[in-house]
C-alpha positions in Angstrom: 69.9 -17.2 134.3 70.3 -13.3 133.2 67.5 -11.1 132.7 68.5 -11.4 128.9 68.1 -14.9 128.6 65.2 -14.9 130.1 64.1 -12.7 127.8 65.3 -14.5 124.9 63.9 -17.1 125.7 60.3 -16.0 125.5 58.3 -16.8 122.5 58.0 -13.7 120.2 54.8 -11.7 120.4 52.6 -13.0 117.6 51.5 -10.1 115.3 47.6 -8.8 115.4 48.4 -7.2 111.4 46.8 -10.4 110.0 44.1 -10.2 112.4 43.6 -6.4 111.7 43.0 -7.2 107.9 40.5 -9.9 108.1 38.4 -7.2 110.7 39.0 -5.0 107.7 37.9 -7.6 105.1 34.4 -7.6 107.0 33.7 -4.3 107.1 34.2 -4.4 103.4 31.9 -7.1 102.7 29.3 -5.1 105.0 29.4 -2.5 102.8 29.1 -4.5 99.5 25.6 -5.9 99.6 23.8 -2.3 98.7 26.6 -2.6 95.5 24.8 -6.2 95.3 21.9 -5.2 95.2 22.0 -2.0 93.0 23.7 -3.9 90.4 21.2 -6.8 90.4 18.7 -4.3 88.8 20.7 -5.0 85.5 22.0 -8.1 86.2 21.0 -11.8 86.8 23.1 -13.6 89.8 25.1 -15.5 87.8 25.9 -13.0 85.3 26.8 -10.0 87.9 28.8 -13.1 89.7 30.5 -13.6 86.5 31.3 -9.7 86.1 32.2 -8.7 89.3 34.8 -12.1 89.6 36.4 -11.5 86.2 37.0 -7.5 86.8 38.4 -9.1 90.3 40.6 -11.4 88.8 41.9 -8.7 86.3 42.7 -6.5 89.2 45.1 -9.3 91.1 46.1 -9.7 87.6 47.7 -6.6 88.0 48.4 -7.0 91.5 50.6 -10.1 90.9 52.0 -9.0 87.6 55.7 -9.0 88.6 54.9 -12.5 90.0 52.4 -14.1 88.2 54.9 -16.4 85.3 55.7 -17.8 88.9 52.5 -19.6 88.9 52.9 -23.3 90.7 50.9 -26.3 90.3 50.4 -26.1 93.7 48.8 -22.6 93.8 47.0 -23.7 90.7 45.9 -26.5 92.1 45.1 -24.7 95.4 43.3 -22.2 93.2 41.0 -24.6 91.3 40.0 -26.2 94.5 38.7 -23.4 96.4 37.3 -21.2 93.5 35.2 -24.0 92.6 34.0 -24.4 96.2 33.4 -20.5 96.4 31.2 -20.3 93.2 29.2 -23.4 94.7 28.7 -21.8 98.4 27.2 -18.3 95.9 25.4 -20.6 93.8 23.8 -22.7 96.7 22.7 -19.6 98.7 21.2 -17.7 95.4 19.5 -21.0 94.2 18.5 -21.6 98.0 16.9 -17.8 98.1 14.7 -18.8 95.2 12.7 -21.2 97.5 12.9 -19.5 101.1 12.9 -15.8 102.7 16.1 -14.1 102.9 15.5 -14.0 106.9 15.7 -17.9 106.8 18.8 -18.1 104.9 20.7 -15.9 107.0 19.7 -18.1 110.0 20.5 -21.3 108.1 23.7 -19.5 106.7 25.0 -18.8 110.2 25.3 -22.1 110.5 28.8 -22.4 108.6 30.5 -20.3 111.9 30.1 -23.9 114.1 30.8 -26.1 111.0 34.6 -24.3 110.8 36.1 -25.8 113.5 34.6 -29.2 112.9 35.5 -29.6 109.5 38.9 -28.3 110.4 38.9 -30.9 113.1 37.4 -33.9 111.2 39.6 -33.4 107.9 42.7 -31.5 108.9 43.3 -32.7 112.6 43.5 -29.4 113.8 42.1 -29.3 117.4 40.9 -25.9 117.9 41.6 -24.5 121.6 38.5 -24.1 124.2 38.5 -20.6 123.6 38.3 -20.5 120.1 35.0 -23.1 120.9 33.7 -20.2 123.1 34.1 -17.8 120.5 32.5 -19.9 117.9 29.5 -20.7 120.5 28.6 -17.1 121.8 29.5 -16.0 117.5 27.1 -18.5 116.2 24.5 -17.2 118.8 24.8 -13.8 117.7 24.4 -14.5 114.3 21.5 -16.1 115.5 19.7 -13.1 117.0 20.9 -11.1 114.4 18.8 -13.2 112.2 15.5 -12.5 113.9 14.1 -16.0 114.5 11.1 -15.0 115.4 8.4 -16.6 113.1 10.8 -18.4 111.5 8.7 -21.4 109.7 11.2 -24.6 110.6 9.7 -27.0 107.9 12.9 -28.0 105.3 12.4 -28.6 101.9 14.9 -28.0 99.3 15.5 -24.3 100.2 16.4 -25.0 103.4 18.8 -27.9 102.4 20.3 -25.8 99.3 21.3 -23.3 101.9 22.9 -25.9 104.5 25.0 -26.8 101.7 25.8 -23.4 101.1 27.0 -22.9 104.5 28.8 -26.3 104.5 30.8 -24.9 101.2 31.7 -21.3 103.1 32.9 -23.0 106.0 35.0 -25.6 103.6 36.4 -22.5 101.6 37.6 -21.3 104.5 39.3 -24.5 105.9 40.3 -25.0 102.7 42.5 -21.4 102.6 43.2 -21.9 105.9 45.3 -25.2 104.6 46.7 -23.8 101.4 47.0 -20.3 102.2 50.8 -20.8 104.3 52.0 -22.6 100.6 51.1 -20.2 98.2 51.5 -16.6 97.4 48.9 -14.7 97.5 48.3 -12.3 94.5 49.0 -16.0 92.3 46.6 -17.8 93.9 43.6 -15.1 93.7 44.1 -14.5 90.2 43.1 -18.6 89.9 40.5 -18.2 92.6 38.4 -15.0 91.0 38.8 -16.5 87.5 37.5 -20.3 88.1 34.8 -18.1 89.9 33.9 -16.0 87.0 34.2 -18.7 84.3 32.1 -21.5 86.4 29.4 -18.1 86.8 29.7 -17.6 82.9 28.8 -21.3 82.3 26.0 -21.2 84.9 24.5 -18.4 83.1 23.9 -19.9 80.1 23.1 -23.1 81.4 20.3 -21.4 83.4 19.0 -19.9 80.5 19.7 -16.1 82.4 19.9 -13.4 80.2 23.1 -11.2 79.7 23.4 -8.3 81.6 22.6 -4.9 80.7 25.9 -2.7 79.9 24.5 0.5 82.3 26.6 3.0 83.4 25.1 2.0 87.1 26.1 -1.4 86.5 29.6 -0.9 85.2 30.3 1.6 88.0 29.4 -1.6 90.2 31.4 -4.2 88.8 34.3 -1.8 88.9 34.1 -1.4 92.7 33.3 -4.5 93.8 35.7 -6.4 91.6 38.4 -4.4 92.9 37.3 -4.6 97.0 36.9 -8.7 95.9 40.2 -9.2 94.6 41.5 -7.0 97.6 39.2 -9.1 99.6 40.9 -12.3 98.4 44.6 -11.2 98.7 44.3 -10.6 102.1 42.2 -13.5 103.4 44.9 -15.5 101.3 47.3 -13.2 103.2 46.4 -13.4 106.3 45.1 -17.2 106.9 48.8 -18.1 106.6 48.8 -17.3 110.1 45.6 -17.1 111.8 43.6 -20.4 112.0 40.7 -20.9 110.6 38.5 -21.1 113.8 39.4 -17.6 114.4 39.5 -15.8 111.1 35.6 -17.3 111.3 34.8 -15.3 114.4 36.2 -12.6 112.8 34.2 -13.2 109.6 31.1 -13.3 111.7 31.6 -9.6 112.1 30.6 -9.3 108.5 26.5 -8.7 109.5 27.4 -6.4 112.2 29.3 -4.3 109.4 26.4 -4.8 106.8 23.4 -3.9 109.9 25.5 -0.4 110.6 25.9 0.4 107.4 21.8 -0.4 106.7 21.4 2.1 109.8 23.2 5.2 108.6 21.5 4.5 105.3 18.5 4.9 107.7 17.0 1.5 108.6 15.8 0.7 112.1 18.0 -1.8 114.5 16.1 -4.2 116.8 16.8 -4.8 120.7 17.7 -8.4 118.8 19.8 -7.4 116.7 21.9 -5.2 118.5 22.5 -7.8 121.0 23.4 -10.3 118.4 26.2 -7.6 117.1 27.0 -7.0 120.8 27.9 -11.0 121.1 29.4 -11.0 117.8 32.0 -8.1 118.9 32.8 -9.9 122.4 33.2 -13.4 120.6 36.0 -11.6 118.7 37.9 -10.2 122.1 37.7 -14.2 123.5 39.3 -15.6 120.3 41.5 -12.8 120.8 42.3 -13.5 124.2 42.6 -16.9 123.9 44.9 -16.5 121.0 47.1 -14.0 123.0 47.8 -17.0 125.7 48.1 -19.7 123.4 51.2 -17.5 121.9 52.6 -16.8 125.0 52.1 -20.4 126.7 
């Protein structure tokens, strides 16, 4: 056989690009909770949801103009589906938040990195490779010490429960795109996504009896910026999951805290020996997935 065919006959070299974008898509969400939590000074959470979803879905509005009379069942369907679960994993964790300290959530949040490739298992039938279990493993751990246990109070009431659910509807959004993504394009199905988001938020909000938000030039400033990082956000995790499982865009995602810590320290808060050796596991769980996703490409 000639050097040629040989060639040829390899498997092509799968492209990193998707998994450059969701690395990207974490550094933006680290960088959106001081946007949170500025704008919350004028806003309930359901209300600055409902904002910051709407101007979202206005902006893939104009992303997927040329596209959007396209629209399929099946992307609305798909659409439908995993907005609905995305406004109950922000609903869970704010509604959980009332009840516990934010230090707890984040631990019991953590726990959606594990619950990935097991729902992925138990309702898709996709085995995830050992590798992407180590990833998950030494991820979850990090997010664990990044978390600061210490102290933690273990007793569960309906807190702790709320915010198990929430981490059981994160890590079912992101089977859930993981599954759809590869049969939908993704400006369409974003536009759906951000506006069942925004109009489930809307309904919330009056059902919780939460005043309206107040029209401040601080909080319009906010809503612009993050509803355009969210429907960017959106595109590309729609973008992107077409080809990288959902097991590994999670170890990625688990970056997200590392993002969000460094961006807490140049604004001039104080890292622990904890938390720098959560981020430190976070960063090498990402190189295994990696890895292992490099020799399952060229096996």
């Amino acid at each position: 056989m000639s050097a040629t065919t040989c060639l040829d006959a390899l498997p092509p070299r799968r492209s990193l690009l998707p998994d450059a974008a969701l690395i990207v898509i974490t550094m933006i969400w680290g960088g959106t909770f001081l946007g949170v939590q500025t704008a919350l000074q004028w806003a309930g959470p359901y209300g600055f949801v409902a904002l910051r979803f709407g101007a979202g879905a206005l902006v893939a509005m104009v992303l997927a103009r040329r596209t959007l009379s396209g629209l399929t069942r099946a992307e609305l369907r798909a659409g439908v589906v995993v907005g609905s679960v995305l406004f109950f994993s922000y609903s869970l964790q704010t509604l959980g938040l009332a009840h516990i300290a934010s230090s707890k959530s984040a631990f019991l949040t953590a726990l959606y990195v594990p619950l990935v490739p097991l729902f992925s298992w138990l309702l898709f039938r996709h085995r995830p490779a050992l590798a992407a279990w180590g990833g998950v493993l030494i991820a979850f751990v990090g997010l664990l010490l990044l978390s600061d246990p210490r102290g933690l109070d273990f007793h569960f009431g309906i807190g702790e429960w709320l915010t198990i659910a929430a981490a059981a509807a994160i890590a079912l959004e992101i089977c859930l795109v993981g599954r759809y993504a590869g049969h939908c394009e993704p400006r369409r199905v974003t536009v759906v996504q951000l506006a069942v988001v925004s109009l489930l938020a809307t309904v919330a909000m009056g059902a919780s009896g939460e005043p309206l938000p107040q029209p401040t030039p601080g909080l319009i400033g906010c809503v612009l910026a993050l509803g355009l990082s969210t429907a960017a956000i959106q595109v590309a995790m729609n973008w992107a999951q077409k080809t990288v499982p959902a097991t590994r865009a999670t170890i990625i995602f688990a970056m997200e805290p590392v993002w969000a810590g460094l961006v807490g320290w140049l604004a001039g808060e104080t890292l622990t020996v904890l938390a720098i050796s959560g981020a430190a596991l976070i960063v090498a769980s990402v190189l295994i997935s990696q890895l292992g996703g490099r020799d399952a490409a060229a096996a």
